[in-house]
C-alpha positions in Angstrom: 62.5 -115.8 -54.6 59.8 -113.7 -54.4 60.3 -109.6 -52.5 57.4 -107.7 -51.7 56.7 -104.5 -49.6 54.2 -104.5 -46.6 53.8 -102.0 -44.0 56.6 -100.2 -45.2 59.3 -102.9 -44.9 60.7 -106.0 -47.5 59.6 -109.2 -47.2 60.8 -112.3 -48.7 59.0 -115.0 -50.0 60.4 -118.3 -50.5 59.7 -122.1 -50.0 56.4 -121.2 -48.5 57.8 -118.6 -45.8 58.2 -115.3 -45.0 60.6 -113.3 -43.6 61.5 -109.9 -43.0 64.4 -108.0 -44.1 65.6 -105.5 -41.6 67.2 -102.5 -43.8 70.5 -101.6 -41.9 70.2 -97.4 -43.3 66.9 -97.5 -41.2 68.2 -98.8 -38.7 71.6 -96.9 -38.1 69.3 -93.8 -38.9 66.8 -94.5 -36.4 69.7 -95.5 -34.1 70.9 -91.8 -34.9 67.3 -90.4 -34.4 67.1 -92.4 -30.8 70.2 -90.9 -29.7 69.4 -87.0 -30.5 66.2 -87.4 -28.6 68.1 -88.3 -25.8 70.2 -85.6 -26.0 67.4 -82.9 -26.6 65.1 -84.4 -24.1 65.5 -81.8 -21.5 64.3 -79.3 -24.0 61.1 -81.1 -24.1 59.9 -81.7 -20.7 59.4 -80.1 -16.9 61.2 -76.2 -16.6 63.5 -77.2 -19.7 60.9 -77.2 -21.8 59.2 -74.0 -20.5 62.8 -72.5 -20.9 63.1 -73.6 -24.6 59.3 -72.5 -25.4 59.1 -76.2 -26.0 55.2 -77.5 -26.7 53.6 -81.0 -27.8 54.9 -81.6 -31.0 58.4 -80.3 -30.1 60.7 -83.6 -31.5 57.3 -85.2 -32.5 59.5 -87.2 -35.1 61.3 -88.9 -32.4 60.3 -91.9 -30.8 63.0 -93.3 -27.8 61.1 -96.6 -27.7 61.1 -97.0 -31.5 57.4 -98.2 -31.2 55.8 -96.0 -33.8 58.9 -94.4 -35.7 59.1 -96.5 -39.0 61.4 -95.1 -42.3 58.7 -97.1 -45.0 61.2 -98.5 -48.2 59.1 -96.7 -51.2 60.6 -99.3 -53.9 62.7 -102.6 -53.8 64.1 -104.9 -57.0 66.5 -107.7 -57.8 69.9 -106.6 -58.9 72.1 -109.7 -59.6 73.0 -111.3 -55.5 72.1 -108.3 -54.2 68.5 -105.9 -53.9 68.2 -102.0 -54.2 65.7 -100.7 -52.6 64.5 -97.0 -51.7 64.2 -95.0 -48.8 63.4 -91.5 -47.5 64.1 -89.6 -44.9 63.0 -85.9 -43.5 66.1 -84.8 -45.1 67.2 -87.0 -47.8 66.0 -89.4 -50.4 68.2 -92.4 -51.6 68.4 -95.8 -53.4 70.6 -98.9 -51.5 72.4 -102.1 -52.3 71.3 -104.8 -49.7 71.6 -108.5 -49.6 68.9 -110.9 -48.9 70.7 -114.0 -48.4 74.1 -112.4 -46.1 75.2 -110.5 -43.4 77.2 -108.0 -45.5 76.5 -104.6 -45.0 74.2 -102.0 -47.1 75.6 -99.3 -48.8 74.7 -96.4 -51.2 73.7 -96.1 -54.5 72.9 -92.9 -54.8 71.9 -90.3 -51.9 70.2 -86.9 -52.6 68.9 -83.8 -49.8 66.2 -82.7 -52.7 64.9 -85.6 -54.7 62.8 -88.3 -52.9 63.0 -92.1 -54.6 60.0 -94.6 -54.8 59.1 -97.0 -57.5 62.3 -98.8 -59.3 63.0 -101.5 -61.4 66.8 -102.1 -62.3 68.4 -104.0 -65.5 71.8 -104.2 -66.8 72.6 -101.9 -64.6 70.6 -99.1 -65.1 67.7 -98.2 -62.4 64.2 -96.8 -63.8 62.9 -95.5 -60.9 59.6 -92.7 -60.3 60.9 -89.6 -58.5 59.9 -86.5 -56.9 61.8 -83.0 -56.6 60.0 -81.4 -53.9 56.7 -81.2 -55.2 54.7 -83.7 -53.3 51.8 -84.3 -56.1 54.6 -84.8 -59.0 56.5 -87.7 -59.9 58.4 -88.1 -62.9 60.0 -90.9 -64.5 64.0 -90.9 -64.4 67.2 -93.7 -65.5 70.2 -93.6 -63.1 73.6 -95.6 -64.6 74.8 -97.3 -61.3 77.9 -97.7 -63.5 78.5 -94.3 -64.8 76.6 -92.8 -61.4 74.7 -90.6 -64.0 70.9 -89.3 -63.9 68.5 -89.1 -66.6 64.8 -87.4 -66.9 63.1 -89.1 -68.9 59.8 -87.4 -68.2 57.9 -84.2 -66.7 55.0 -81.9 -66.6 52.5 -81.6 -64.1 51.8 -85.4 -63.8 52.2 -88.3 -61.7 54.4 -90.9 -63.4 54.7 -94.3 -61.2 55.5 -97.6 -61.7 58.4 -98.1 -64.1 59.2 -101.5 -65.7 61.4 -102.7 -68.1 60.6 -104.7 -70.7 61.1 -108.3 -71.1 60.7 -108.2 -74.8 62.5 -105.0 -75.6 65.6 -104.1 -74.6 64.7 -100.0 -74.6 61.0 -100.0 -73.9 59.9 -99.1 -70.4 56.3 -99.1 -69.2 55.1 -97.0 -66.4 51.4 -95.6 -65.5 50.6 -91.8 -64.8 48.0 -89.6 -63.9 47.4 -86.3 -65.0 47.1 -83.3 -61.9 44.5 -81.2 -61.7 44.7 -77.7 -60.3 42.0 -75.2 -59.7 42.6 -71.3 -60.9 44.5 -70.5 -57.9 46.9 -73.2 -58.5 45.9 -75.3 -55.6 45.9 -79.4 -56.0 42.6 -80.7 -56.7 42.5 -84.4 -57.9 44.7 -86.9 -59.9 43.0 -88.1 -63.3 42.3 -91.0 -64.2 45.8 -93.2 -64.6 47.2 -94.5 -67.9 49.9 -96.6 -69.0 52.6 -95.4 -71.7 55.1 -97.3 -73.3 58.4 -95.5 -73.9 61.9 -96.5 -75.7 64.4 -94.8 -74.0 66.6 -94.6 -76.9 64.8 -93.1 -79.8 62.4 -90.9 -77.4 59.3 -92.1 -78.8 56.0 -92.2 -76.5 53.1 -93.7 -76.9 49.6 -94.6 -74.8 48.9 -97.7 -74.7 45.7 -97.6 -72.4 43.6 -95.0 -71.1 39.9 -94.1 -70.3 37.7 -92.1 -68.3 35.3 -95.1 -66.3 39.3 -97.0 -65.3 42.7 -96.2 -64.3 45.2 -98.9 -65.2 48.4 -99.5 -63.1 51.3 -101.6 -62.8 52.1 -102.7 -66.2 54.5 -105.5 -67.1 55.5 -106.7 -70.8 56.6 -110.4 -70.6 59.2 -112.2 -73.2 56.0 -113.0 -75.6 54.8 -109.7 -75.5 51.8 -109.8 -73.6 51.1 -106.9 -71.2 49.9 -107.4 -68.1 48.3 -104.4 -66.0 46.0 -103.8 -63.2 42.5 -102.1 -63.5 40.2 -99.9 -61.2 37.5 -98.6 -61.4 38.2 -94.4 -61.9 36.6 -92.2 -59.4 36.8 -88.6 -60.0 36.5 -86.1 -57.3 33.3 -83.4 -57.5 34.0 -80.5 -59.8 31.0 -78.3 -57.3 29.7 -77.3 -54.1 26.6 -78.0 -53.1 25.0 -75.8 -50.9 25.4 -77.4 -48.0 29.4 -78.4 -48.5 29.6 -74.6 -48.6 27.9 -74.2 -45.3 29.5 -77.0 -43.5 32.8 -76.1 -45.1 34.0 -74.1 -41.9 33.4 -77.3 -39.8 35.1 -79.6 -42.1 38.3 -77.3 -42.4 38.6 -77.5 -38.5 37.7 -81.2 -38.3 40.3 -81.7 -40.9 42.6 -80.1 -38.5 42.0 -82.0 -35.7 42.0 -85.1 -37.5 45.8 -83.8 -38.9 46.8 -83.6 -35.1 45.3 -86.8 -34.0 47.1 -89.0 -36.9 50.7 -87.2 -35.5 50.1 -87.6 -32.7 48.8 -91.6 -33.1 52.1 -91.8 -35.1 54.8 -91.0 -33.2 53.7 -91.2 -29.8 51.1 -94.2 -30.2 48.6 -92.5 -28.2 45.2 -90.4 -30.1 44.5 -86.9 -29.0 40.2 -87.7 -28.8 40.5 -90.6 -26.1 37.3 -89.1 -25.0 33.8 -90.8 -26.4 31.9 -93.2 -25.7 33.7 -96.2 -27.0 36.8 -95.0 -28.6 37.9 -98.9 -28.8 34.9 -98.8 -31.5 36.6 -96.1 -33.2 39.9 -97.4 -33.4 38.1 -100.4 -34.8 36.1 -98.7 -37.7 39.2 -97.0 -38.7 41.4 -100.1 -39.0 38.5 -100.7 -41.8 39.3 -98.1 -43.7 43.0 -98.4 -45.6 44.1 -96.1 -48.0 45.8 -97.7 -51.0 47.2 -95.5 -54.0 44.7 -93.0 -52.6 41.8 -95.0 -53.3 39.8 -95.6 -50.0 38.8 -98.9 -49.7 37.0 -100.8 -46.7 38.7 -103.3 -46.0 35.9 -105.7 -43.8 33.2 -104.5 -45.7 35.3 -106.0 -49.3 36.5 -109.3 -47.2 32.8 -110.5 -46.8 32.0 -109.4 -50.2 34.8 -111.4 -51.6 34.5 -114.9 -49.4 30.6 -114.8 -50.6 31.8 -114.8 -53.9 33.4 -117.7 -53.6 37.0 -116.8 -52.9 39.2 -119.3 -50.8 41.6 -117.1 -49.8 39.6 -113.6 -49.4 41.1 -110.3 -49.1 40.8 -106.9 -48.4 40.9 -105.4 -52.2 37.6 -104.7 -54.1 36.4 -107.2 -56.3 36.4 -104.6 -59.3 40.6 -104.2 -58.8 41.3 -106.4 -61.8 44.4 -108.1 -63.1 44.4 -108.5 -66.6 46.5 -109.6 -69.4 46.3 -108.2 -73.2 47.6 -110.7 -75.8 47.3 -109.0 -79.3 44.6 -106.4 -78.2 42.7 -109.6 -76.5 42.4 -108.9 -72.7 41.5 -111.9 -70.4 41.0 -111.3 -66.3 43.0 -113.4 -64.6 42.0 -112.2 -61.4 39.8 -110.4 -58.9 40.6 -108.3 -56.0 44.4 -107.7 -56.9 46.7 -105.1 -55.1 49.8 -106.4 -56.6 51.6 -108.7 -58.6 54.5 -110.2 -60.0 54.8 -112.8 -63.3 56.6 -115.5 -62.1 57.4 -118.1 -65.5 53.9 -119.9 -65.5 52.7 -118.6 -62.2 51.1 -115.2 -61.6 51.9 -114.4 -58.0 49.1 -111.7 -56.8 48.4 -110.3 -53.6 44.4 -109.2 -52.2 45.5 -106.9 -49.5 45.5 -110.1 -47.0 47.1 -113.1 -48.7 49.9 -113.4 -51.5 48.5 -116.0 -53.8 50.7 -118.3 -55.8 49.8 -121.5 -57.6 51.0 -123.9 -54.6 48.5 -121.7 -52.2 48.6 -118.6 -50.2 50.7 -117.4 -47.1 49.6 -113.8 -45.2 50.9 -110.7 -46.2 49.3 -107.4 -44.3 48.7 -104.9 -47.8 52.0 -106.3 -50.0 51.2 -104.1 -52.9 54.9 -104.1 -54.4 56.1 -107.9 -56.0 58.6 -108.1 -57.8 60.6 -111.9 -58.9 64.3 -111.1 -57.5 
């Protein structure tokens, strides 16, 4: 059975269907969220709003109709019968048993107001799983004992750590990918470096890097039972260091584009309709945008990268660049096994991938709208 995340919710793949898996925590809390606009929706509209000072985005993370109010799970993996997946909220972050193949109900693993859960991968019990305290641009590696219901940093510094996996040759080694964040002298956020994969044993401590560069990132490593280490690779490409001339000029107008743009995508998110419905063919608009996806903050066009990909001879072509690259390193030797690769899971002699469109196995391909997290549950 293979579990993948797309558009925010799991997926299960098996015998040559899909279906999804509706998260019950989402739901009740969306349930919750339904019922509090209700309550405040006087506040929001006619004399009651004017009363209450009440203005546009006033309970803007509402949606009665439950059209365009989604709760995305961050993580998912197999854990015996059941799945643990992560989910987070405005005002919490937390990991959750659920069950793919029965009606019982999902319950807690762990719940926190501060810390905010993506990326996991659980064995014997113990979750690795990429976390973030409050600081949106950090994420750090921790291992949380379901047993024991104890928390462990394993890593930290002004970083972005993602991606943990145990594993399947050493019992202590985990392997997770993380790029460095770069601040200008004010302290400001400026660009993630290039991404590297480490190999760590959490028992003795010991870190090392297993691959870096400056021209590719690498992503998503996986160790199988022979030792072979299997990763994606992108091309790396840095932000601009300097202003031109006329960045500094058009600066102003960029910051208040920027700003309207901000408004536009909250208001396209919660209430489904865009703020700049004038133009001359906003239809067009909508269109070019759906072209552009953002996918680990890489922009990539999605049409433009289809057409490159079905002339170069791919059956099933997808939305990922041709230069996204799965690879696997046997004894320093590196082999591509594939192009255009968002995600992937080793499945015994299959490599199940995903292009952004399709999830690929060796018996052929089903849809799958950007599955970028696969994992064999």
């Amino acid at each position: 059975m293979i579990t993948f995340i797309s558009e925010g919710r799991i997926n299960i793949l098996q015998d040559g269907s899909i279906r999804v898996l509706e998260c019950e925590i989402a739901e009740k809390y969306k349930e919750r969220t339904r019922e509090l606009r209700r309550k405040n929706e006087w506040k929001n509209s006619g004399s009651g709003a004017k009363f209450m000072g009440g203005n546009m985005f006033t309970g803007a993370f509402f949606d009665t109709q439950n059209v365009y109010m989604k709760l995305p799970v961050s993580g998912v993996s197999g854990y015996g019968e059941q799945l643990i997946y992560a989910l987070n909220t405005e005002s919490s972050g937390g990991m959750y048993f659920t069950h793919a193949d029965t009606q019982e109900q999902d319950t807690h693993v762990y719940v926190n107001a501060v810390t905010r859960f993506f990326e996991l991968d659980v064995r014997e019990g113990v979750i690795a799983v990429s976390c973030s305290d409050g600081n949106y641009f950090e994420r750090h590696i921790s291992l949380f004992d379901i047993e024991k219901n104890n928390f462990q940093n394993l890593t930290d510094g002004e970083c972005s750590d993602c991606n943990p996996r145990w594993s399947k040759r050493s019992q202590n080694v985990l392997f997770y990918d993380s790029a460095g964040v770069g601040r200008d002298g004010q302290g400001n956020f400026v660009a993630f470096g290039p991404r590297s994969i480490y190999r760590l044993d959490v028992k003795t401590g010991e870190l090392d890097e297993v691959l870096s560069g400056e021209k590719y990132e690498y992503t998503n490593p996986f160790e199988d039972a022979d030792g072979s280490l299997y990763f994606i690779r992108r091309p790396y490409k840095p932000a601009s260091a300097s202003m031109s001339l006329t960045d500094i000029l058009l600066s102003p107008f960029r910051v208040l584009r920027a700003i309207g743009s901000w408004f536009n995508f909250f208001s396209i998110r919660y209430t489904g309709e865009p703020l700049n419905t004038a133009g001359t063919n906003p239809a067009k608009s909508a269109q070019k945008s759906s072209q552009q996806i953002f996918i680990d903050g890489n922009l990539i066009e999605s049409e433009k990268n289809m057409r490159i990909n079905a002339a170069a001879g791919e059956k099933y072509a997808g939305y990922a660049p041709r230069d996204w690259e799965l690879v696997k390193s046997t004894n320093g030797q590196e082999k591509v096994l594939q192009k255009s690769v968002m995600g992937y899971c080793v499945v015994d002699d299959d490599v199940v991938h995903s292009n952004g469109k399709y999830i690929i196995t060796k018996n052929g391909a089903v849809k799958a709208h950007l599955a970028t997290k696969i994992f064999n549950s």
